[in-house]
C-alpha positions in Angstrom: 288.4 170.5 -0.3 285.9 170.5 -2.9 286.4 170.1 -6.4 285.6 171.5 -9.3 284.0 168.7 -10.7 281.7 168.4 -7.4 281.5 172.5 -8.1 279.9 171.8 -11.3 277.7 168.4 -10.6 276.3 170.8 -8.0 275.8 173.8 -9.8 274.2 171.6 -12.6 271.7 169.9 -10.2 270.7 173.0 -8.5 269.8 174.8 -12.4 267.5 171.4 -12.8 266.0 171.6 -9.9 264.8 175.2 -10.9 262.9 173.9 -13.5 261.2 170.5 -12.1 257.7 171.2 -11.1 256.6 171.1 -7.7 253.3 170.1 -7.1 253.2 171.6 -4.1 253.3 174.6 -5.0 251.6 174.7 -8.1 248.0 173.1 -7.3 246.1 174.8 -10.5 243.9 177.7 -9.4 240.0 177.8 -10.8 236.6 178.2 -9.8 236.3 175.6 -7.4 237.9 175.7 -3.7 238.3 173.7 -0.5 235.8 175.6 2.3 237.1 174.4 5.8 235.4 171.7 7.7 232.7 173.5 9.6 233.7 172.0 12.7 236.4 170.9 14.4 238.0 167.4 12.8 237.4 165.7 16.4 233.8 167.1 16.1 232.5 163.4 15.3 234.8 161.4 17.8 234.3 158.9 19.4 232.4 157.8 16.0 235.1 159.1 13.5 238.3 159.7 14.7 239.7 163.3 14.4 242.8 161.6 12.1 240.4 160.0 9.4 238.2 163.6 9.3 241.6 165.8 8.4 242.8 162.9 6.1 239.8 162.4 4.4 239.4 166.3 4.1 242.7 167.7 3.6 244.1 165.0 1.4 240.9 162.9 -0.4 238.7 166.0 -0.8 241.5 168.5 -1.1 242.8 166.0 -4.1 239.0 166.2 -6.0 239.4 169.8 -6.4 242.6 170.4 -7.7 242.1 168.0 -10.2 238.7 169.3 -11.3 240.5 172.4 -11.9 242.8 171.2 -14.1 240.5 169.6 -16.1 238.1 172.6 -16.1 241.8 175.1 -16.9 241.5 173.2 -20.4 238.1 174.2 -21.5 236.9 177.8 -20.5 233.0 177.8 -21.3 232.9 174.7 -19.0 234.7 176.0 -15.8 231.5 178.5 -16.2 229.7 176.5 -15.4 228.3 175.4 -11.3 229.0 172.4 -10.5 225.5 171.0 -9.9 224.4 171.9 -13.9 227.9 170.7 -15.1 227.0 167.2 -13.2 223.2 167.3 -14.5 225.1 168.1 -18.1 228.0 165.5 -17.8 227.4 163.9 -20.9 227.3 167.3 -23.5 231.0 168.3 -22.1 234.0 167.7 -24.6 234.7 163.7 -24.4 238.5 165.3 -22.9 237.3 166.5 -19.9 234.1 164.3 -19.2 235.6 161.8 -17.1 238.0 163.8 -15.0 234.7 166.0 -14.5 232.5 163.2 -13.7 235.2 161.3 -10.7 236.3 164.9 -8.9 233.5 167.0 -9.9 231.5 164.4 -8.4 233.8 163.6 -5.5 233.4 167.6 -4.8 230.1 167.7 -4.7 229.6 164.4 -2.5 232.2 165.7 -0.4 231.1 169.4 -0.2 227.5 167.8 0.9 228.8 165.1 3.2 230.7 167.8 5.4 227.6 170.0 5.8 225.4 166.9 7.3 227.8 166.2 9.9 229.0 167.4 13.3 226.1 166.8 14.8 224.6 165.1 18.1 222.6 162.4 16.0 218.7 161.9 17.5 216.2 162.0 15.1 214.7 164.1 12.9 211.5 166.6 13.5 208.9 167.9 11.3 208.3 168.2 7.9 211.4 166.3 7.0 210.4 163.2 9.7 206.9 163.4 8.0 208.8 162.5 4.7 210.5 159.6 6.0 207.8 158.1 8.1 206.0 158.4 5.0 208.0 157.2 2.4 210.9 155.4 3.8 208.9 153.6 6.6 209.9 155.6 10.1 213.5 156.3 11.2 214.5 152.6 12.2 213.4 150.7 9.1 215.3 154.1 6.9 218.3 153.5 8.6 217.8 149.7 8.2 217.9 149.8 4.5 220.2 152.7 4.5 222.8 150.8 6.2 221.8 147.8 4.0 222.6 149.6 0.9 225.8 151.1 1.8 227.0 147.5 3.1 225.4 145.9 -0.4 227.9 148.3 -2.5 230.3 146.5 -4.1 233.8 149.0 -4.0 234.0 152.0 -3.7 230.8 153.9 -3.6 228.1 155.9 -2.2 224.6 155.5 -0.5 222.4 158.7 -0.9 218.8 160.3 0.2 217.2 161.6 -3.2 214.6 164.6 -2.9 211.7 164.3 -5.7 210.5 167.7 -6.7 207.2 166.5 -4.5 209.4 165.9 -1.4 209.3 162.1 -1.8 212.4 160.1 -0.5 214.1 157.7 -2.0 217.7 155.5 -0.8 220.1 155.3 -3.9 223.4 154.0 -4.4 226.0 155.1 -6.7 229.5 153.6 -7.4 232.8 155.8 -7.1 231.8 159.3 -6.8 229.3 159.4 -8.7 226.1 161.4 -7.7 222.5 161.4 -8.4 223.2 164.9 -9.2 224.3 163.2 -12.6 220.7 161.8 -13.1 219.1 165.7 -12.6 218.1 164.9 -8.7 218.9 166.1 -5.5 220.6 165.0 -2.8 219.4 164.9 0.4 221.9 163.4 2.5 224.6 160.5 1.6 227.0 158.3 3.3 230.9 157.7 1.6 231.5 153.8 1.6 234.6 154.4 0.7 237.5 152.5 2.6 239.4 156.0 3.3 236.2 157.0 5.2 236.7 154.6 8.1 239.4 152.1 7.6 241.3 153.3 9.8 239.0 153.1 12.8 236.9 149.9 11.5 239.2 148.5 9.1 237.1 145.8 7.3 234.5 146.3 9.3 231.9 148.6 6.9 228.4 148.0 8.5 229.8 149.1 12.4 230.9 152.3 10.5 227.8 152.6 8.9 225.5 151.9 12.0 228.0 154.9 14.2 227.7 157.3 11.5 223.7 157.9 12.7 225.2 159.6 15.4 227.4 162.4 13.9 224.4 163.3 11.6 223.4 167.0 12.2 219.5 166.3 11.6 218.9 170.8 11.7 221.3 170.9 8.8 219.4 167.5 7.0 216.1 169.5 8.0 217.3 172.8 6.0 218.3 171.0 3.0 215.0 169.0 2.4 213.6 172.7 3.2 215.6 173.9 0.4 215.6 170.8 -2.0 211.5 171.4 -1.7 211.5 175.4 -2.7 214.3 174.3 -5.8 216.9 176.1 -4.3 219.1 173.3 -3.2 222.2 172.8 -5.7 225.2 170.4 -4.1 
């Protein structure tokens, strides 16, 4: 039989558990979203495994913008704002919001980018944009040379990016965390996350292997568009 005191304990945790918040189901709405991969999360296998693309997607990414939302659901004239200027703006938003805007507004954008540059069969790149780096970055090998160099050289967590000058020069950059150079007014060509969650679980320690596969998921079209696009001012993320 049950009691009345187990009647009541009951009825008491059930009223509290009407009012405990459940993250779940409450991820803040704002202007940003998730858009879905644009290919299928085994789209990069053997490379990078299906399991890393719908973790590091659904759960890393997915993580950025709900919490750039909630920063951004504290200050109106801010969440105005596109995410490119607010990043090129960083340091004029209130000191509140500035450093939850610069980690998952920048993870956004560095994610939102490093989706759209994969799926791909890998190669090389074709005109204008292998002009560029044959030009200023040395030919494809030497690029991916110091590419790879740079991303392994990255202390942490970090990033290793293309820049696009106004001119169409290239330049390689790093940038700890997630920041971008879209901080520092430039555009992005392409980039590569050094971040553990981007391959640990298919090369564990092992950084420059993930590094020297990742050539072969690039989608060089897609790179080809955006140096297009980053030359006519267009490009934004």
């Amino acid at each position: 039989m049950i009691s009345r005191r187990h009647l009541l304990t009951g009825a008491t945790l059930l009223a509290a558990s009407a009012v405990i918040p459940r993250a779940w189901a409450q991820a803040p709405s704002g202007p940003f979203k998730l858009d879905p991969l644009p290919y299928a999360p085994s789209k990069n296998e053997p490379h990078i495994d299906a399991q890393t693309m719908e973790l590091h997607h659904g759960k890393h990414h997915a993580a950025y913008v709900t919490n750039l939302n909630t920063a951004l659901s504290q200050n109106a004239e801010a969440a105005k704002m596109p995410l490119h200027e607010m990043l090129a703006k960083l340091g004029e938003l209130p000191e509140s919001i500035r450093t939850a805007v610069r980690n998952n507004g920048g993870g956004h954008a560095n994610h939102t980018m490093f989706w759209q540059i994969m799926g791909g069969q890998g190669g090389e790149p074709s005109g204008e944009l292998k002009s560029a780096i044959d030009r200023d970055l040395g030919g494809l090998a030497k690029f991916q040379e110091d590419f790879n160099a740079a991303g392994t050289r990255q202390f942490g967590s970090g990033w290793v990016f293309v820049t696009v000058a106004r001119d169409g020069k290239l330049t390689i950059t790093s940038k700890p965390n997630q920041d971008t150079p879209l901080m520092d007014g430039q555009r992005v060509l392409m980039g590569n996350d050094v971040w553990e969650h981007a391959y640990y679980l298919k090369y564990q320690n092992r950084r420059p292997d993930y590094l020297k596969a990742w050539w072969n998921v690039l989608d060089w079209n897609r790179i080809g568009e955006r140096y297009a696009a980053a030359k006519a001012g267009t490009l934004t993320i």
